[in-house]
C-alpha positions in Angstrom: -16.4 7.9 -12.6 -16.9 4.8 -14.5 -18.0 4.8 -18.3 -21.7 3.0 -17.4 -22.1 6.4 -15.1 -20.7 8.4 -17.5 -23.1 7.7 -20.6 -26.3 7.5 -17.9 -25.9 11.0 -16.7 -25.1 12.2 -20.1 -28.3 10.4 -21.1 -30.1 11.9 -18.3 -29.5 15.5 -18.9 -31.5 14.7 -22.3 -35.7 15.0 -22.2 -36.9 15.8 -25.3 -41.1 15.4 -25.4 -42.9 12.0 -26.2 -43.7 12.8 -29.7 -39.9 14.3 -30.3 -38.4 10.8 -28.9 -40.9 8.9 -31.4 -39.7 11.3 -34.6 -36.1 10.3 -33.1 -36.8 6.6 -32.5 -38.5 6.4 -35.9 -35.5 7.9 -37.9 -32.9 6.0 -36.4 -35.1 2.8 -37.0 -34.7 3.2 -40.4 -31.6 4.6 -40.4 -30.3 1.3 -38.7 -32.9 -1.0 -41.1 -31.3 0.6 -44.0 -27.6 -0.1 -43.3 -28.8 -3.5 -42.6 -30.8 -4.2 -45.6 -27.1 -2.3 -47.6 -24.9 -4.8 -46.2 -26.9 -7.5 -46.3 -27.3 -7.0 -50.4 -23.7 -6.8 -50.7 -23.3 -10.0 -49.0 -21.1 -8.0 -45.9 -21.7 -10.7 -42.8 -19.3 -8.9 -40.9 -20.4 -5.6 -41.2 -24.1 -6.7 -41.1 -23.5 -8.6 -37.7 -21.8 -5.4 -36.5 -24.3 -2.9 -37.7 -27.3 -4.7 -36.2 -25.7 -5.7 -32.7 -24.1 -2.6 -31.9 -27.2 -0.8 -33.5 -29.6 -2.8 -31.9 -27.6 -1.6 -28.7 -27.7 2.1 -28.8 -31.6 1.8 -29.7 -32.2 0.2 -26.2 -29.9 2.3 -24.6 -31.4 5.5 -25.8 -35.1 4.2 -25.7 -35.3 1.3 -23.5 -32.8 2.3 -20.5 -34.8 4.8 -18.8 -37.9 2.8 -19.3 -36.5 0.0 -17.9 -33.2 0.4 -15.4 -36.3 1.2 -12.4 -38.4 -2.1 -12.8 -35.7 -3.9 -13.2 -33.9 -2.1 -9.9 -36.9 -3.0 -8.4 -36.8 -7.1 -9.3 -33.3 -7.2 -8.0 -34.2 -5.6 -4.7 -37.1 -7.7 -4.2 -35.4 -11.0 -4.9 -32.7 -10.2 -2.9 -34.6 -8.8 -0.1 -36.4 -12.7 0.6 -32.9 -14.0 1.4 -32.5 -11.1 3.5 -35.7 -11.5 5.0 -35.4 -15.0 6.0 -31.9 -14.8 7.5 -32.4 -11.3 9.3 -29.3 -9.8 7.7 -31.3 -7.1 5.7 -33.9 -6.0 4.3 -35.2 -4.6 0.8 -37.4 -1.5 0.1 -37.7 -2.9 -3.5 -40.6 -0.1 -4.6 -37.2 2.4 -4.3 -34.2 -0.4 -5.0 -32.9 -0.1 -1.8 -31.1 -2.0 0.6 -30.7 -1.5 4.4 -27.7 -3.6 5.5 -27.8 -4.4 9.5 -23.9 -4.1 10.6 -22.7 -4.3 14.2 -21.7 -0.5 13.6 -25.0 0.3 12.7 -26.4 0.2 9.3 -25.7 0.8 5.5 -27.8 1.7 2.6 -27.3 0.4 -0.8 -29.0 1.8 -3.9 -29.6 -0.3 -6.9 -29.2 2.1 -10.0 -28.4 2.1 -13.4 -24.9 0.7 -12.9 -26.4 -2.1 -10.8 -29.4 -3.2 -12.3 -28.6 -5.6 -14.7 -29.6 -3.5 -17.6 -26.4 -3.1 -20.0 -26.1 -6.9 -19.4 -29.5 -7.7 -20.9 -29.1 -5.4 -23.7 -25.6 -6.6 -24.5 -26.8 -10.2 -24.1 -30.0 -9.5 -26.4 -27.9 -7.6 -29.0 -25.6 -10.4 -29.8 -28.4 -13.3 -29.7 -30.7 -11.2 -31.8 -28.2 -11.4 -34.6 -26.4 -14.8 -33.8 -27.6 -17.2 -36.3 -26.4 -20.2 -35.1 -30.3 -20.1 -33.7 -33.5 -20.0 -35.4 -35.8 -17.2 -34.5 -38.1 -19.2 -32.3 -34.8 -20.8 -30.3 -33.6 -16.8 -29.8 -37.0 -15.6 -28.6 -37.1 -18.4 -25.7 -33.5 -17.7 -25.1 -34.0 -14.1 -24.8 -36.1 -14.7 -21.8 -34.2 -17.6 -20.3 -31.5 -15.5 -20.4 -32.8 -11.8 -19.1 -34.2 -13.9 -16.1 -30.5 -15.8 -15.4 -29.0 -12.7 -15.9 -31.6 -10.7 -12.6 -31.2 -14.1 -10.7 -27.6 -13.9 -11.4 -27.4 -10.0 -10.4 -29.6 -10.6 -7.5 -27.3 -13.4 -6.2 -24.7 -10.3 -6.5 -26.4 -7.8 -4.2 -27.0 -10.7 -1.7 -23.2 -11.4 -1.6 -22.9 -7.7 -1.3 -24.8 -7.0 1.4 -23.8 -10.5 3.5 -20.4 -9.1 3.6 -21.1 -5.9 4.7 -23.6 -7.4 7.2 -20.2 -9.2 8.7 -17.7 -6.9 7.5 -19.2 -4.3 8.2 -19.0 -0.6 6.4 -15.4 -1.4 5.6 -16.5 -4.2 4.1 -18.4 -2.1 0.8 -15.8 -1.4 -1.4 -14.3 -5.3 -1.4 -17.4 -6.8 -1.6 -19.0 -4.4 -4.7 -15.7 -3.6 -6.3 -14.2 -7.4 -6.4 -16.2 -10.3 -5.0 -19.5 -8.8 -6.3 -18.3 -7.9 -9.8 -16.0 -10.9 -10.1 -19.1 -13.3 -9.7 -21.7 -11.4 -11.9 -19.1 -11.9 -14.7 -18.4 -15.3 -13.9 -22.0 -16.3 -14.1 -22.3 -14.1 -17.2 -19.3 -15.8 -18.7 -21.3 -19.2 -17.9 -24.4 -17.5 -19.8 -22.6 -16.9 -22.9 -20.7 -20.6 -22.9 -23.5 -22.6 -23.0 -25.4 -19.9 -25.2 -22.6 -18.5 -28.0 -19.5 -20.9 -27.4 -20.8 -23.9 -27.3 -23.8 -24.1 -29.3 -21.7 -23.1 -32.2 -18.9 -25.4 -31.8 -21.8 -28.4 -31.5 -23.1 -27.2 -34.8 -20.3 -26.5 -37.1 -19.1 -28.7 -39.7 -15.4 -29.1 -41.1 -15.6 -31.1 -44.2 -17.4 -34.5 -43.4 -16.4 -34.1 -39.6 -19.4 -33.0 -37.7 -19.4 -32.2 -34.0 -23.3 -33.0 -33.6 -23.1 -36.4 -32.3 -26.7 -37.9 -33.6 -25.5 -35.8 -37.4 -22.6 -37.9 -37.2 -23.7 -41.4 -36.2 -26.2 -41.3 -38.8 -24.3 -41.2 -42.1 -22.9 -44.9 -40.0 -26.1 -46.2 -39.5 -26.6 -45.6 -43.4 -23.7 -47.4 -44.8 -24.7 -50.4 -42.8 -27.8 -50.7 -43.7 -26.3 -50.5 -47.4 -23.7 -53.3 -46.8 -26.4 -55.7 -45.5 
């Protein structure tokens, strides 16, 4: 059983009341605010960065998951189930994140669930932006959502590849298709995600010693010294 289905049944088997998971969200809050606030007096980056993403994970997982892993099941279906509409090859009952595949054998049902739905992704993704300060606050706001909707588009173009195959392939088809081409191109596009929004952002905005890799920051200490010459 993988680790994802490990941690969501585990998670499952807890149901505390409404006003016990507010006591427990509040306490960890501050718990997690405190740490913060202790590393970031002592000047600890690396521990600060490290406390706040990972803690700013386990709050979503705890609180967020169930709240969310449905809706967003939901999305994925939906979205997959207009290409599936238009070419015939299936068709989505999105209110339940389901799938019905059409094979020359007969047919297939695919469930979108917690594994599937995109939602460690997001959280993962929002973690690490939330305390990657390469970005001002705004810039990380508007590239939370750009990328929790690149991230569904990304996993609904997964569950179309999915399904496609099996459509051909046929039952045979499943395990290829989710285990390997399904999987390999969700992390290929997340791996795109991450380049454009961690890599390379940071390597355009560092400095080493007067050498600048911001092309308009570096052309203008030029333009300067020749106005000064003329």
């Amino acid at each position: 059983m993988p680790i994802t289905s490990r941690i969501s049944a585990f998670l499952s088997t807890i149901n505390p009341s409404s006003t016990t998971k507010l006591i427990i969200f509040i306490v960890l809050v501050i718990i997690w605010l405190l740490n913060l606030r202790i590393f970031y007096k002592v000047k600890n980056q690396a521990a600060f960065i490290t406390i706040g993403m990972g803690g700013l994970f386990i709050l979503m997982m705890i609180f967020l998951r169930p709240i969310a892993t449905m809706p967003l099941a939901r999305i994925v279906a939906a979205l997959a189930g207009l290409f599936g509409r238009v070419t015939g090859f299936f068709s989505a009952f999105f209110k339940y994140g389901i799938i019905f595949v059409e094979t020359q054998g007969g047919s297939m049902t695919l469930q979108i669930d917690f594994e599937c739905s995109g939602i460690i992704e997001i959280m993962v993704y929002i973690a690490i932006l939330a305390f990657f300060k390469v970005y001002t606050i705004s810039e990380r706001a508007i590239l939370s959502a750009v990328g929790v909707i690149y991230i569904i588009l990304a996993n609904a173009l997964r569950i179309i590849i999915i399904a496609t195959m099996i459509h051909f392939g046929g039952e045979q088809m499943y395990y290829i298709a989710h285990t390997y081409v399904g999987r390999i191109f969700f992390y290929a596009a997340t791996v795109v995600l991450y380049f454009y929004v961690f890599t390379k952002s940071q390597v355009v905005r560092m400095k080493v010693g007067s050498f600048s890799y911001d092309k308009e920051k570096t052309d203008a200490p030029k333009e300067n010294e020749q106005k000064e010459d003329k």
